[in-house]
N, C-alpha and C positions, 0 to 999 in steps of 0.2 A: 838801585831802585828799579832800572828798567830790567836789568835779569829777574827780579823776584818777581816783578808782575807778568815774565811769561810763563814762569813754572805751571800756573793754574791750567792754560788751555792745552799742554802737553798731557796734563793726568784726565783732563775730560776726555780726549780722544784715544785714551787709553782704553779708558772704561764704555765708550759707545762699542770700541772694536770689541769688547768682550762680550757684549751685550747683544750685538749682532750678530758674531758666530752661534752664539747661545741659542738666540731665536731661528736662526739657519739651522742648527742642527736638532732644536723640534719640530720645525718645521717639516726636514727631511722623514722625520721618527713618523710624521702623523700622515703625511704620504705613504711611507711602505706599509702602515698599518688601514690605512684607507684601500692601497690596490689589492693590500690580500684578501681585506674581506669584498671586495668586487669580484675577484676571484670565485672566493668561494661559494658567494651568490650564484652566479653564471655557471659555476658548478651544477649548483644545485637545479638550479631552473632547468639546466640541459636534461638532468640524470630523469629530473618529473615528467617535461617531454618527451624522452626516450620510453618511459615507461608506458605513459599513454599511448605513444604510437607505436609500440611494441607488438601487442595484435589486434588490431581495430576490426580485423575480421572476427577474431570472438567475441570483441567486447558490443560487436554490434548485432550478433546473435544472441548474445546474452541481453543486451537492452530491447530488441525487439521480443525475445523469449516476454520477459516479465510484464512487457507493455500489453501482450496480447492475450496474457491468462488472465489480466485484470482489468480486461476493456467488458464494458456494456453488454455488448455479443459472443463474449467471449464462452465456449460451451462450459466450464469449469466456473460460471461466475452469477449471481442472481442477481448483481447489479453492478454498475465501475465501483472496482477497488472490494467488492466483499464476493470471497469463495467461496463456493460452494462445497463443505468438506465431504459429502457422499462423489459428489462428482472428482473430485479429487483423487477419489481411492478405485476409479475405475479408468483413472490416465496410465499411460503406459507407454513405451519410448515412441513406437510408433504414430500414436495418434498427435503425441507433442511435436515431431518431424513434422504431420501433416498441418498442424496449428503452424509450425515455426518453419518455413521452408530453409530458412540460414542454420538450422540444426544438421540438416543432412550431412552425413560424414564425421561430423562430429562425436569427441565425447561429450556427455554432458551429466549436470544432474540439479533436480530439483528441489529444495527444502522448504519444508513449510515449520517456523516454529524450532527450527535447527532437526525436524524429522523428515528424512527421505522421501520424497512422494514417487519420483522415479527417476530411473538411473540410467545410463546407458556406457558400455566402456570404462574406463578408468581417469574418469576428471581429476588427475592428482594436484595439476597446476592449474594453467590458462587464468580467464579471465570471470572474476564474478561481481554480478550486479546485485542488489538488496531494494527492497520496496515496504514497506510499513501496507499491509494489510487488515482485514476482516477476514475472519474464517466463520463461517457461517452452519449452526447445524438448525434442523427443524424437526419435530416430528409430529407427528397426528395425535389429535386427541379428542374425541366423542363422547358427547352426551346424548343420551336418550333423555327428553322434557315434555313434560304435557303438552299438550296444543294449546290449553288455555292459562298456560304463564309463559312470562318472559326468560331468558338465560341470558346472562351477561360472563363474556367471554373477553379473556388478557388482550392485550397490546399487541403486537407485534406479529399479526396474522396479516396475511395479503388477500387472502380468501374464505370462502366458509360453503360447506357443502351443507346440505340440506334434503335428508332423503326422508320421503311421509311414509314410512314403515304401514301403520293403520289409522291413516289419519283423515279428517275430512277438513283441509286447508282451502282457503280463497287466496290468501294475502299474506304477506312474509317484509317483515318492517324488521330496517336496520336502525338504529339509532331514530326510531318515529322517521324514516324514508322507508316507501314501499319501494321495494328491490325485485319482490313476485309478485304476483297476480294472474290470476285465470278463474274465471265465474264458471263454476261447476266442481272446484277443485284442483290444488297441481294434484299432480302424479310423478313417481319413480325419483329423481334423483338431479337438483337445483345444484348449480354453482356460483357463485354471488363477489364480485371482486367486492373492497372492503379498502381502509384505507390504515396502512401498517401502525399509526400513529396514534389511532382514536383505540379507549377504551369501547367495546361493542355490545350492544343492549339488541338483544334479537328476540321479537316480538313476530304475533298471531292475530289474524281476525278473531272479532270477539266472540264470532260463533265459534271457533275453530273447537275441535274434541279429536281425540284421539294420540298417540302421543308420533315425536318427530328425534331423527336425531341428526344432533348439529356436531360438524368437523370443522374444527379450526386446523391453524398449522404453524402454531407460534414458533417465532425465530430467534435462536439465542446466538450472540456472536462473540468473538474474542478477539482482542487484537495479537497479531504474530508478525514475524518477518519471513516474508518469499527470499527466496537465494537461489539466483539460476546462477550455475558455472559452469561453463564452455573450457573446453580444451579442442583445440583442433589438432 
């Protein structure tokens, strides 16, 4: 009797050893498969590091480049963030040098829209920045109108010229705001700021006769991508 009842805690401690090797060696398994991908993380994070600070001198010629053709004052721009495409097409490597002092020596090149704006050198590598732009065209367009009716003029004008060809004017109303004014008549040739957003109703004293003609300079715009790349 007392041999048969030790058999049982011989075969339990048989079966725990096998069951803790077992779990010893997934454990191992999930360790070696835990440090390679640490590994390969740390890999990777190095290689993105190396990358960015690979050349911090172009890539800060390049961030400065696109930050200052689409600033406020910038000569190439009517307002932050939208270009001016006529100004565009009269840039050229030098004047960009002079905009970008971190250009000098530099390759470089400019795209507006994935089209060339200007080039300098042979940018085949180095470093390039991208910006979501406006590209902005305008052009002129006049009417000759009675003095004694109104004309109503598109959106997106910032200005309105106003020249009294043969006309006998007092008073010049933008939206019902007088904008002109001179008792005896204007003369020669008005410029009148305007607000780019209001449809515009331009209006005459009621004596006014003779006729006038009005220049707007409505604005069409499209959105493109900037691409300045730097190679030093």
């Amino acid at each position: 009797m007392s041999a048969a009842s030790d058999s049982p805690p011989v075969a339990t401690t048989a079966i725990s050893v096998d069951r803790a090797q077992a779990n010893l060696t997934a454990l191992v398994a999930a360790l070696i498969v835990l440090t390679a991908t640490i590994g390969v993380a740390v890999g990777l994070a190095d290689a993105a590091l190396a990358g960015t600070d690979r050349n911090p001198g172009e890539r800060r010629a390049a961030v400065v480049a696109t930050e200052r053709l689409t600033a406020a004052d910038s000569p190439v721009t009517r307002r932050e963030n939208v270009v001016n495409e006529s100004a565009l097409e009269m840039l050229d490597a030098p004047r960009m040098v002079d905009l970008v002092p971190p250009l000098a020596g530099t390759a470089f090149v400019v795209r507006v829209g994935g089209a060339t704006v200007v080039e300098r050198g042979d940018p085949t590598g180095g470093v390039s920045f991208r910006r979501i732009v406006l590209v902005s065209a305008a052009a002129e367009r006049t009417r000759t109108v009675d003095a004694a009716d109104a004309v109503t003029l598109p959106r997106r004008t910032d200005q309105v010229r106003v020249e009294f060809v043969d006309a006998d004017v007092e008073t010049v109303r933008v939206n019902g705001r007088v904008v002109l004014h001179r008792p005896g008549g204007l003369r020669g040739i008005e410029t009148v700021s305007v607000s780019r957003a209001e449809t515009l109703t331009i209006s005459f004293d009621a004596n006014a006769t003779g006729s006038v003609d009005v220049t707007s300079v409505p604005e069409r715009t499209r959105k493109a991508i900037l691409e300045v790349t730097v190679d030093a």
